[in-house]
C-alpha positions, 0 to 999 in steps of 0.5 A: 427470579428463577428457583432451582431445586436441589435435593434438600436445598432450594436456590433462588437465581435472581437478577443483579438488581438485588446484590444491594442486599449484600451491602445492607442497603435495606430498611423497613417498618412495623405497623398492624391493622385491627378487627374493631372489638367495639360494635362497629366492626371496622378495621383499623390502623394505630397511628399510621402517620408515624410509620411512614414519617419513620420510613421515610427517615430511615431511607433518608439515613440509607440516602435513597433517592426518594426518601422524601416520597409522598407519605399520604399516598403510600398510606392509600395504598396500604389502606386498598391493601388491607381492604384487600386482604382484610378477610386474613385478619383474625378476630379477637383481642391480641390478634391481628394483620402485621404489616411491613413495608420494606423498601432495598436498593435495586441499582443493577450491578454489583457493587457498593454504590450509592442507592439511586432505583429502590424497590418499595414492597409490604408483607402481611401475615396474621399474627396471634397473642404475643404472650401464649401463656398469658401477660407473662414478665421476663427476665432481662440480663445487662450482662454481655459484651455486645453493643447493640447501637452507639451515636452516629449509627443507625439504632435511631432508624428500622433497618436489618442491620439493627437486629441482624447484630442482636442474635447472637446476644439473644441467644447467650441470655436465653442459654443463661435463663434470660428471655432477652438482654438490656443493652447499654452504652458506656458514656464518656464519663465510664456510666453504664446507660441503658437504651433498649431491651430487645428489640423494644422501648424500655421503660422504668418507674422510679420513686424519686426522693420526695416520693413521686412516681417518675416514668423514665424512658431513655432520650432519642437525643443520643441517636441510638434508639429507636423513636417507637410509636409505642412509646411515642404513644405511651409517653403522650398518654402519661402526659395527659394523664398527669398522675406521673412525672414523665421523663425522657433523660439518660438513666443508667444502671448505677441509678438502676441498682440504688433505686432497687438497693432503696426500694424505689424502683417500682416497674420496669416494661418494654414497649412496642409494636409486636407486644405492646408492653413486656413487663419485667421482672428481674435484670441481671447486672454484673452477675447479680439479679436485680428483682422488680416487681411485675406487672405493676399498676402503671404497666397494666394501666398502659396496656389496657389503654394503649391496647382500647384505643387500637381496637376500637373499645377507648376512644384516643386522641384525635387520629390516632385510631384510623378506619380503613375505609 
């Protein structure tokens, strides 16, 4: 790759192995590794495992040739690499070394073709609190036009194209006072269901008519979410614990607004890598705002666990929390 630079501009001449960018053939994974805040003072990953199980069905759905690579070795080397690197990774609850594997397809010619050479590469970089002003609740709105995944597509995986789509979207809710938008997906019987919020896992929790709590997140079923290691994470956690019924169904805003309207619609929060939980506050739903009270129990209570097992302070499931050693 050669740079050329040219007043204010600076372009890059690069090879034809990276056209395939051009055709979005790209996908990649969000994982951090954490300064232990117990005694111990290690260094460690949350749940590993997962993302490389998620890599590799991501390129299988971009039918890269080595979709199926040998998970355990790749994991090996983001291990070296953090020790590597370890001395870049701040200290502190909320800090931490983001992670991102990215593979492209590097076929040498221009052309939409099948992927058969790829380029497999990880980017670090320190990453701080997500929340700057503190455990803050957003604003959400329902109420756009755009579609972010639909069946048969590639929300169930990590590539570009899945966020790329979403700016515009984003910025029409933040011009309107929301920080991000609720996507939903109309069902063939006309409901409006909800998916994700952002680019993150969303939760609710529901009273049902015989007054139990119910945590509901949307089913991976349909093809067009995100199987988050978060909410894998969350799910699991709510399970053992055993005080909430734990579902994973369709939930639409029909549902949404009649909880709310009865007052049995008691939290709502996102989940995943980059905050952890975002409790939410308000959704705004053909025009109208519906308020939820935020941060509630259920949302603090997965946030303080969720964050003690990966720095090291709450002792989680077996494998979960893994030293980098």
């Amino acid at each position: 790759m050669k740079q050329l630079i040219c007043k204010s501009w600076r372009i890059f001449v690069v090879d034809s192995c990276l056209f395939d960018l051009n055709e979005g053939l790209e996908c990649f994974e969000g994982l951090k590794a954490y300064k232990s805040l117990s005694e111990d003072n290690s260094v460690r990953l949350f749940r590993p495992d997962c993302n490389m199980e998620r890599l590799s069905n991501s390129m299988n759905r971009f039918h890269f040739a080595c979709w199926d690579f040998d998970r355990n070795e790749l994991l090996k080397c983001i291990k070296e690499l953090v020790k590597l690197d370890q001395d870049w990774i701040p200290e502190g609850e909320g800090y931490s070394l983001y992670l991102r594997p990215t593979v492209i397809a590097t076929n040498p010619f221009l052309g939409l073709a099948e992927p058969q050479q790829v380029l497999l590469y990880v980017i670090c970089s320190p990453v701080g609190p997500y929340y700057k002003t503190g455990f803050k609740p957003v604003r959400l709105t329902a109420d756009t036009e755009f579609v972010r995944a639909w069946p048969g597509g590639t929300g169930h995986v990590k590539v570009g194209g899945n966020y790329a789509s979403t700016m515009k979207a984003a910025a029409q809710a933040s011009d309107h006072g929301y920080g991000q938008v609720l996507w939903l997906f109309e069902g063939k019987d006309g409901e409006k269901y909800v998916t994700e919020v952002g680019a993150m896992n969303v939760f609710f929790v529901i009273e049902t008519n015989e007054g139990k709590l119910e945590l509901v997140t949307p089913p991976l079923s349909r093809g067009d979410i995100l199987p988050g290691v978060t909410r894998r994470s969350i799910l699991e956690l709510e399970r053992l614990r055993g005080e909430l019924l734990v579902s994973e169904r369709n939930i639409s805003m029909k549902e949404i607004v009649l909880a709310s309207e009865e007052g049995r619609l008691k939290e709502a929060f996102g989940a995943g890598t980059a905050a952890v939980v975002s409790p939410i506050e308000c959704i705004q739903y053909q025009g109208k705002d519906i308020a939820i009270p935020a941060p509630g129990p259920v949302t603090l209570h997965v946030w303080d666990e969720v964050t003690g097992i990966q720095y090291g302070v709450v002792e989680g499931p077996p494998g979960w929390s893994v030293k980098v050693e």
